[in-house]
N, C-alpha and C positions, 0 to 999 in steps of 0.2 A: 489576542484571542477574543477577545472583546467583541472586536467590531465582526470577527466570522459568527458571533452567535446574535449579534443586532442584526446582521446580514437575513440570520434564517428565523427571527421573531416574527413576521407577521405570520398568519396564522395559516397553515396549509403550505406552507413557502419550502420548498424544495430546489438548493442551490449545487450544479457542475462542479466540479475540478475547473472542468475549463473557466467557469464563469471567475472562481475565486479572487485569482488575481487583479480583476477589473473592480471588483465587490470590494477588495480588504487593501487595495494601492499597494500592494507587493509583488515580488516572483513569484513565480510560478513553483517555488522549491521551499519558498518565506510561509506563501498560503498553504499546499499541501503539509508542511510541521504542525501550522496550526490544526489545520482538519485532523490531522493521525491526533497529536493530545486530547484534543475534544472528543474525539470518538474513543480513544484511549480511558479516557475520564467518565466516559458516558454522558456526556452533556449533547452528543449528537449520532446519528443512529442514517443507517444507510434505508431510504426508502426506496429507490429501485437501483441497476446499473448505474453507478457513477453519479446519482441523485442521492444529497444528505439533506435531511432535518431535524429541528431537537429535539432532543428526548423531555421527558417532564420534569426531569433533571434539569436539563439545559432551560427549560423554562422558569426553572424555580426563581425568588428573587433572589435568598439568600446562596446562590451556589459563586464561589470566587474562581473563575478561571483563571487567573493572570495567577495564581498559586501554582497551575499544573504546570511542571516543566519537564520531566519525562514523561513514557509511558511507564504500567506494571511491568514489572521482571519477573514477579514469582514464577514459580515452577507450576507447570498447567494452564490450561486455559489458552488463548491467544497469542502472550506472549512468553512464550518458553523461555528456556537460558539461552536454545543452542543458536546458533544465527540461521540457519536456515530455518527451524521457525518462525525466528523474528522477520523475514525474507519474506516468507509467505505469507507472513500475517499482515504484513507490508504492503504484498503486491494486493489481498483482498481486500482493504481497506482504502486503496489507493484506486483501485479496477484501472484502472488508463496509469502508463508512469512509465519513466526513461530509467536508466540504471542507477542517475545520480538522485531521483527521487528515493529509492527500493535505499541506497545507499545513504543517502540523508536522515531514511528515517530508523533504520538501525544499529545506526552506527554507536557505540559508548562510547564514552573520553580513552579510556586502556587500546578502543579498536586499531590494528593495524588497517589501514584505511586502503593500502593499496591491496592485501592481503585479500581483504572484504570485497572491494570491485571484480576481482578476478573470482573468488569465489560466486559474486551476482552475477558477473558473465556466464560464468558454465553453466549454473544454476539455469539461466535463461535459456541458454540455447536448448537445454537439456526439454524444458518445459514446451516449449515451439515446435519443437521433434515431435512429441506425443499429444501436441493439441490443444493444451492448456492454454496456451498466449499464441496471439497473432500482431504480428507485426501490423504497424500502421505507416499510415504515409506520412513523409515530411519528415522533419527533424526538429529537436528542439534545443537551443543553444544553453550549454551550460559552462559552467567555470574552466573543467578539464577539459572540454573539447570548444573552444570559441567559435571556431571556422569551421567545421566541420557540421557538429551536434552531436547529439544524441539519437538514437531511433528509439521509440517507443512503440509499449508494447500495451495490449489489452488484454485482460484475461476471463479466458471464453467459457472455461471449466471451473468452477468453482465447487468441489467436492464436497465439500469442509475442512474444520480448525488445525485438522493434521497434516503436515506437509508432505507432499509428497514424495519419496524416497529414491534417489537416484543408486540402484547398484552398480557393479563393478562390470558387469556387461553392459554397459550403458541403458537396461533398460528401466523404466518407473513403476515402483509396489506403489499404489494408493491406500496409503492405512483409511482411508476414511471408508473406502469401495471395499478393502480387504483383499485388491486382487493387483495384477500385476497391469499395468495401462501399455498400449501401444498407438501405435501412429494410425494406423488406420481406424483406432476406434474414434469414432465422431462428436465431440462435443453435445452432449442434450439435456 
């Protein structure tokens, strides 16, 4: 974690997802954990789409990141108990990300891992349907899927900190909007 906050020290410096793993000589799954605990911890702070830098936290001398090794769990806030909170708060801190990132970065030690992927696939598709995530080009090779990839996704709606709710008709309540969202309503 180190070297992702040397990465964003000079002054005004605003570093990608994509760039990370060129920046920190990691994966692309190595670099996003580190970006979620930093941001998790507060030492680093989202300046626009998919663009992070420090916080005055992360600027301080004395702060020890090589201490953080999860995120918070408490109840409230960003990261709730239930997993699709930690989902969402996943995919908005992540903005660009394949299933095995969403999945990387919520996973516990107790998680049933296969369990988790199938609940971030429905999750996903569910969100694509109504707007929130758009598919992107290409694919990005992970451990579970070698030959193939992964598809990744962006996320276009960012409402806020509540996740959005899939009911039983398949269709999405936005607690943050308070209302129910549909597919033809437009990202803005």
């Amino acid at each position: 974690m180190r070297a992702l906050l040397d990465a964003l020290a000079e002054p005004g410096a605003c570093v990608t997802i994509d760039q990370l793993p060129g920046l920190l000589g990691k994966s692309y799954r190595d670099a996003c954990t580190d970006l979620r605990r930093a941001y998790a911890a507060g030492l680093i702070e989202r300046a626009s789409e998919g663009c992070y830098r420090l916080t005055e936290r992360g600027r301080s001398e004395d702060v020890e990141p090589l201490m953080v090794t999860t995120a918070p769990t408490g109840v409230g806030g960003a990261w709730d108990a239930t997993a699709r909170n930690r989902i969402w708060a996943a995919m908005r801190q992540l903005g660009r990300f394949c299933r095995a990132d969403v999945a990387g970065a919520v996973a516990q030690p107790e998680t049933d891992r296969k369990a988790l992927e199938s609940s971030i696939r429905r999750y996903i598709s569910r969100l694509v349907a109504a707007g929130y995530l758009v598919p992107l080009t290409g694919r990005v090779r992970v451990a579970a899927h070698p030959n193939t990839g992964q598809k990744r996704y962006r996320l276009v709606r960012d409402t806020g900190p509540a996740s959005p709710l899939v009911r039983r008709d398949g269709s999405i309540f936005d607690r943050n909007l308070g209302r129910v969202v549909t597919a033809d309503v437009q990202a803005g």
